[in-house]
N, C-alpha and C positions, 0 to 999 in steps of 0.2 A: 285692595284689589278684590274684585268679586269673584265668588266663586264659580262661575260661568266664566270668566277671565282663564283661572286659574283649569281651568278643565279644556279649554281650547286651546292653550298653551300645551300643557300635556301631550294633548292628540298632536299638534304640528311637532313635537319633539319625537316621540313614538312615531310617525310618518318620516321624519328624515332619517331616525337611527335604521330604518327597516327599507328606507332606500339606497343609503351606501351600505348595508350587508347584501342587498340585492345586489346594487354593481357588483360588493367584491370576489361572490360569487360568481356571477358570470365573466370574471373577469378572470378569475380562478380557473374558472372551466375553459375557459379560450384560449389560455397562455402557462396555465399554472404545468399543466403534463409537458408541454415546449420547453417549458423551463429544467423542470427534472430530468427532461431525456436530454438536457444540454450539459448539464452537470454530471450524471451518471452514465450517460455513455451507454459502455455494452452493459453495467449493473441494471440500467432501466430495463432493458430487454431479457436479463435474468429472470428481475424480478417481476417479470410479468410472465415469463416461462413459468416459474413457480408457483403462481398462481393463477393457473391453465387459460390464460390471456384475458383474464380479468385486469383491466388496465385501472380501475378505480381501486383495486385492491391491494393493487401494487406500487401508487403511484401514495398511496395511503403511510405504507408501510415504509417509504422512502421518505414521506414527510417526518414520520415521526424519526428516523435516523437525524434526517438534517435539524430537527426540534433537540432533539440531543446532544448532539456530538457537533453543528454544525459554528457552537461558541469556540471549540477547542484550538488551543494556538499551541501551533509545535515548538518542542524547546530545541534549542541549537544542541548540535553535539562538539564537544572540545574536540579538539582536532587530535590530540593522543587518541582518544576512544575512537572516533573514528576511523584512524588508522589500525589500531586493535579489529577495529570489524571489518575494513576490507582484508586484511591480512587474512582472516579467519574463513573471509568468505571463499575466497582464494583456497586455503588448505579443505573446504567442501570441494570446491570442483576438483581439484587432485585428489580427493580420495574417492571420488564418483568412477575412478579408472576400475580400482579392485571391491569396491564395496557403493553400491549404485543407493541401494537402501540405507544405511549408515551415512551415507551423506545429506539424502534427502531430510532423515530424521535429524539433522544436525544445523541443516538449513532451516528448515522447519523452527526450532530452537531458537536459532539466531536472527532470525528474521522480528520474531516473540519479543526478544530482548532489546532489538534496536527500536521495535514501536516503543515501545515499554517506556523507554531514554528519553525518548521523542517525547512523550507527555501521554500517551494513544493508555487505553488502560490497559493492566499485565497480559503475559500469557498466561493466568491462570483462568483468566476469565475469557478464552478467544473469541467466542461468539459478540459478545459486547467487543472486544479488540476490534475483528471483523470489521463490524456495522462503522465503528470510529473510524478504520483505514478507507472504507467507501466511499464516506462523506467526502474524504480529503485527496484519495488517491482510488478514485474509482477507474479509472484507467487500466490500473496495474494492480489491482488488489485481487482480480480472481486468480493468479499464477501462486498467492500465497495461499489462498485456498485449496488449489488443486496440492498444494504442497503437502498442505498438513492433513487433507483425506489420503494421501498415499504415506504419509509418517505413520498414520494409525490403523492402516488400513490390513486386516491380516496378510502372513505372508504368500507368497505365490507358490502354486505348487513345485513340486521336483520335474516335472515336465517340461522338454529342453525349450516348443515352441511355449510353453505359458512362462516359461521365466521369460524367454526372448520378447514376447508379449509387454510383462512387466516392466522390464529394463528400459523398453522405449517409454513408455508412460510415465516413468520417473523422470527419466531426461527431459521429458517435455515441461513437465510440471517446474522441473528446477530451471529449466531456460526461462518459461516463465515468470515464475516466482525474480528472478534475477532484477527485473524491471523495477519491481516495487522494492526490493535491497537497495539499486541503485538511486529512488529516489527520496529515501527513510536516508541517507548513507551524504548525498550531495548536497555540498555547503551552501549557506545560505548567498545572497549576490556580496551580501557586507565582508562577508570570508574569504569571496573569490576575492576580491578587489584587494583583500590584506593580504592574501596570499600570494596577488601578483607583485604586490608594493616589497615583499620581503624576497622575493626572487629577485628583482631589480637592484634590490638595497646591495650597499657593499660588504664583503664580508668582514667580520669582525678578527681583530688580530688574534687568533687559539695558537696558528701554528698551522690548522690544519682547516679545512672545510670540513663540518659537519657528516658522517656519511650515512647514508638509509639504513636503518637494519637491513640486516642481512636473509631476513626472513623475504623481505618485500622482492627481492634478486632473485627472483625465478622467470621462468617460461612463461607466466603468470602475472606477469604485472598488473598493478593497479593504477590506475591515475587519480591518487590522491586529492587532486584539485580540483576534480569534476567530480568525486565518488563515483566513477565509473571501473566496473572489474570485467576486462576482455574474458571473452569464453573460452577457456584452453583446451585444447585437442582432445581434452580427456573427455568433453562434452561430443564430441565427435563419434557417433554411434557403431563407426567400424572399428575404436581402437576400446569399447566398454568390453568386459568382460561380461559373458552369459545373454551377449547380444546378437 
């Protein structure tokens, strides 16, 4: 083959690879922000708040989350543990009646620990935790946010409206934050389906039916089968204390 051959081959190579990088950028540009505002939701619109509506800077910042964290597959929780964490979350919202901060800080915690389970990386490292719950649970992931700025956030004065103040901003953030609990916490469809198979199933001869802890027997119930934890009165702003 002549080297004239071999040099106009080149050129037609270098011409097609610098036409589909052209497409894929304009095709980038036409659908690629459509795309991330369908996935992120209200995150998209954060993170364009954050960098004062610089939409190329934000939608940047969102790609490199999904380049990261966008391979992660969440691990199943055993169904002991996750009854362990609805129980838990439960004894948060009943402690939100006398201690509004102690629970959030607790929530806060526990929230930490059930990404953690899940596969998401620790709470030692929340900012990366963060960006990994966005990718997956952009939805509901700023109430966890809001949670653990008011875990760390100093305390409120002795001033009867700025505690009153604080108290509502807590409850909000933990009504919040509850969202992405219940969906770190709710089984997978393969779980519901055995969970409904073993409700159906006949009981086995003990003597007696199996009974719930007794922790789980409050005002408070969880529905274990959905991961869903009803909001108990204590969330109810006229019966908080210092509200």
């Amino acid at each position: 083959m002549s080297t004239g051959v071999i040099i106009l081959l080149i050129v037609v190579a270098v011409a097609l690879v610098a036409a589909v990088v052209a497409r894929s950028v304009v095709a980038r540009g036409a659908g690629g922000g459509r795309g991330l505002k369908r996935r992120f939701g209200p995150e998209y619109d954060r993170a364009v708040a954050r960098h004062d509506g610089d939409t190329k800077a934000a939608e940047h910042e969102l790609e490199e989350r999904v380049k990261r964290h966008g391979s992660l597959r969440e691990q199943p929780l055993e169904s002991s543990a996750r009854e362990r964490y609805l129980v838990r979350w439960t004894a948060v919202q009943e402690q939100f009646v006398d201690s509004p901060r102690d629970a959030v800080v607790e929530a806060d915690r526990l929230i930490a620990e059930v990404a953690g389970a899940r596969g998401f990386p620790d709470g030692s490292r929340h900012d990366e935790q963060l960006d990994a719950l966005s990718v997956h649970h952009a939805h509901h992931v700023h109430g966890y946010r809001r949670v653990h700025r008011a875990a760390h956030a100093p305390t409120a004065g002795s001033g009867a409206g700025q505690a009153a103040s604080g108290t509502e901003e807590l409850r909000e953030a933990l009504v919040e934050a509850r969202a992405l609990f219940q969906d770190l916490t709710a089984p997978a469809r393969g779980d519901e389906k055995a969970l409904a198979r073993g409700k159906s199933a006949p009981q086995e001869k003990t003597g007696k039916a199996e009974e719930a802890p007794a922790a789980t027997r409050t005002d408070t119930d969880t529905d274990s089968s959905r991961g869903r934890t009803h909001a108990p009165w204590a969330l109810n702003r006229r019966h908080v204390k210092g509200s």
